[in-house]
N, C-alpha and C positions, 0 to 999 in steps of 0.2 A: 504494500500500500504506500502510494506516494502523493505529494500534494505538490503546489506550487502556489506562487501569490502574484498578481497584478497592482502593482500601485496606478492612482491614480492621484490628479493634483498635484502639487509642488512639495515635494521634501521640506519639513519646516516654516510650512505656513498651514494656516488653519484649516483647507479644501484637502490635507493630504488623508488620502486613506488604502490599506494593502488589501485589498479581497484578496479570499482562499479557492481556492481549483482544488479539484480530485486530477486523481488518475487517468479518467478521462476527458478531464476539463472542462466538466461544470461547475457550474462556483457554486462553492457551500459556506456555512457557516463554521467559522473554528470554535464557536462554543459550543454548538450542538450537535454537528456533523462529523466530527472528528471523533473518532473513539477514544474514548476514556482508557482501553487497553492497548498496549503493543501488544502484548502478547502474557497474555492472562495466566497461563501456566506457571511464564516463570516470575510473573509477578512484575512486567515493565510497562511502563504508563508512559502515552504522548505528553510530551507538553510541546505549547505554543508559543515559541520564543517572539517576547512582544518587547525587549531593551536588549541589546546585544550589552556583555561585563564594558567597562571604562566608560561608557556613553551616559550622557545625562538627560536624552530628551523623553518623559513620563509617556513612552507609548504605553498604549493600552486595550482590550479589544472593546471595541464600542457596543455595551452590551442592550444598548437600547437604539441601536440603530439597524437598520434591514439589513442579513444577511452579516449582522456584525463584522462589521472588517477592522482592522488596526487601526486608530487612530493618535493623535497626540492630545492627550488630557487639556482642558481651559482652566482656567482659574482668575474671575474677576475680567474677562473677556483677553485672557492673555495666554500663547501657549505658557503649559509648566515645562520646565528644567528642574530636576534634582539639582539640589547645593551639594560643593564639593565641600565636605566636614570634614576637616585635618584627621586622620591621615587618609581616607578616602576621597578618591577620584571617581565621578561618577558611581554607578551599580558596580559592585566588585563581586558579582558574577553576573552568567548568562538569567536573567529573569525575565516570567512567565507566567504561565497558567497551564492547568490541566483539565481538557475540554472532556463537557458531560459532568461537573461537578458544578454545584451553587451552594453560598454559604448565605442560606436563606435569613432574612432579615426578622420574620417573625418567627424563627426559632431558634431560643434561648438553649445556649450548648451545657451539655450537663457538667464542662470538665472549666468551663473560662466564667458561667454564667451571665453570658451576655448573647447579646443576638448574631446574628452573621453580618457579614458588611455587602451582603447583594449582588458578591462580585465570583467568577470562579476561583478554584483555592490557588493562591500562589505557590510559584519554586524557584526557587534559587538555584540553580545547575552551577557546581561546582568544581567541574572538568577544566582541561589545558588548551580548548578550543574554544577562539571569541565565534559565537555563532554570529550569524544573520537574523536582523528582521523578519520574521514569520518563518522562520524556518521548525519544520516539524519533528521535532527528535524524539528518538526510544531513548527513555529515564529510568535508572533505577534506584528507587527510593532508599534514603538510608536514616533519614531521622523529619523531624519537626518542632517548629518554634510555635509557641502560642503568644502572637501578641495580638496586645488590646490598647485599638488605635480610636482614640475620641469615644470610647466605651461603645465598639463594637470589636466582636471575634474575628482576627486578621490572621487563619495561619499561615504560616510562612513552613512550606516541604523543602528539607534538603532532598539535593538527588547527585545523579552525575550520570552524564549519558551513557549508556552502555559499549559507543564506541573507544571513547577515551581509553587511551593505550592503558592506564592504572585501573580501568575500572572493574578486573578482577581483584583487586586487592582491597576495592571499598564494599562492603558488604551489612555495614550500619554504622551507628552514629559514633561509637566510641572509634571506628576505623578513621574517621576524619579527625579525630583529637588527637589518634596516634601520629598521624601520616601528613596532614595539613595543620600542625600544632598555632594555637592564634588564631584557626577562620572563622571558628564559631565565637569568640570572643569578640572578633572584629563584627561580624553577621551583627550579632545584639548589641552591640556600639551602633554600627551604622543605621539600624530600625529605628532606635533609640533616639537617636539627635536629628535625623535628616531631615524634621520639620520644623527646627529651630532657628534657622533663618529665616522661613516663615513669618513667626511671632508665632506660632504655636507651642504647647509644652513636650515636654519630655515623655514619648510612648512607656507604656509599661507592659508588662509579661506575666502571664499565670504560669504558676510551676515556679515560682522564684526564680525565674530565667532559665530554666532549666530545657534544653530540646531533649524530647523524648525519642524514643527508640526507633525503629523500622518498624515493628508490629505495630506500635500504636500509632505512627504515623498512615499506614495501609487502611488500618480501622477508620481512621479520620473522615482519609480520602472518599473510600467505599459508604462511609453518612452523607458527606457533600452529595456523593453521586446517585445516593437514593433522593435527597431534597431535589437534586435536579429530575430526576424521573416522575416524581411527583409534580415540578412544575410543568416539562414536557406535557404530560399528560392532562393539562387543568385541575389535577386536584388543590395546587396551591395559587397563592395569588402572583401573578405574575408583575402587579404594578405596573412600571415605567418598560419594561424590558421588552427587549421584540425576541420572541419566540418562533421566526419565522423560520424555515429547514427548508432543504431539499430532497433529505435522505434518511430522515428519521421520521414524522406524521409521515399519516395518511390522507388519503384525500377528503375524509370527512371531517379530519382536524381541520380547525383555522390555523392551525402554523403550518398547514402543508404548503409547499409553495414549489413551485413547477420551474424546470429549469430554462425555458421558455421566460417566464417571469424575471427570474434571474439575472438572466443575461438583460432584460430591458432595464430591470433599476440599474446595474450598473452603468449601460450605456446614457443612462441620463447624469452619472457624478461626472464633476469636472475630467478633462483628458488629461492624461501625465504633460506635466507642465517642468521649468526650469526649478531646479533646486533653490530655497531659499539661503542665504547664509545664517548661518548659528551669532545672536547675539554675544557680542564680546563677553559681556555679564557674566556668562554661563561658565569664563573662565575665573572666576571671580573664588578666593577660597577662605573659609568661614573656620574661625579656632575660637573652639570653646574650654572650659578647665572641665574635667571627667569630674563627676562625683560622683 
């Protein structure tokens, strides 16, 4: 199974957005059309790389937009940039999501107590390879962060692609404190402050900062991925969100949606245009005292 992505509009300005392609090149949705498994067995999950590690611009997949494509997050009618927070440059790894999961907003998680923040689960890929924008990788899961960002449930999956030349030797979360000593330190540092140039406060963490294991991070996943099945299916509220597919409803669902269809929303967003340049700003870097 292979995918590919179409930008459309300008690299860093507001009209920019990646639609997703299957295998035979109809565009789907990478929050609902992409499987949740690579391969079930051995237990490897897609994710959606929507920040390629060192980059600052807050892609994101636009989960209330048709056919959800990548976009770059607004704030106050402005794009966002990640702040670079001494010692961090941009995202210090590949981050993502893992498509067919939702961390539904009216259900309160029995381990954070708080709600989900609406979005699919995040990951942090912590391989030797800077990916690409939309690019669709086999993960394997090896722990998870529980953080609680403005008192809702943000968790943050570690993983590492499965091709990465080391990623036989990463096999759960204590393998990355042996083998990458610092990244998970750094990980709950960077969560931690990244909105403090903002004027925002200090996120905080259930588990006492603690990332838990592989098993309980799979357990996580596989909650998110029944909440989204329940949304797929109209048992839950769907709010803001466009649930619209290609390859998952059926034609009696209202999010079934025809590739026919498809191919015309797209044809109506802007046409791939000139790249914009990256504000200066964005090289701009932010030192705080740790406490």
């Amino acid at each position: 199974m292979s995918f590919s992505v179409e930008p459309r509009g300008s690299l860093n300005a507001k009209d920019y957005r990646l639609f997703f392609k299957n295998d035979k090149g109809k565009y789907i949705s990478p929050f609902h059309d992409i499987p949740i498994y690579a391969d079930e067995s051995q237990k490897y999950f897609h994710m959606v790389v929507e920040v390629p590690r060192w980059t600052n611009a807050k892609m994101e997949i636009a989960t209330k937009e048709l056919l959800n494509p990548i976009k770059q997050d607004e704030k106050k009618g402005k794009l966002r940039y990640v702040a670079n927070v001494f010692p961090h440059k941009g995202y210090i790894w590949n981050y993502g999501a893992i498509p067919q999961t939702w961390e539904d907003p009216a259900h309160k998680d029995g381990d954070t107590g708080c709600c989900g923040d609406n979005d699919p689960i995040d990951v942090c890929e912590i391989g030797s390879e800077v990916c690409s924008r939309g690019d669709v990788i086999r993960v394997k899961v090896l722990g998870i962060l529980a953080m609680i960002d403005e008192g809702e449930t943000d968790w943050k999956v570690i993983a590492i692609n499965v091709k990465d030349p080391d990623a036989k030797d990463f096999n759960d979360i204590d393998d990355v404190k042996r083998l990458k000593p610092g990244y998970l330190e750094a990980t709950v540092d960077w969560f931690r402050r990244y909105k403090v140039p903002d004027g925002k406060p200090l996120n905080k963490f259930a588990f006492n900062e603690e990332f838990k294991d592989k098993d309980f991070a799979i357990e996580v996943i596989k909650s998110t991925h029944d909440l989204w099945k329940a949304l797929i299916s109209q048992k839950a509220d769907a709010g803001g969100l466009n649930c619209k597919n290609t390859c998952v409803s059926t034609g009696e669902s209202p999010y079934c949606f025809s590739c026919d269809e498809a191919e015309a929303a797209v044809g109506k967003t802007c046409p791939c245009g000139k790249e914009e340049p990256i504000p200066s700003s964005v090289d701009q870097w932010f030192y705080y005292e740790k406490k």
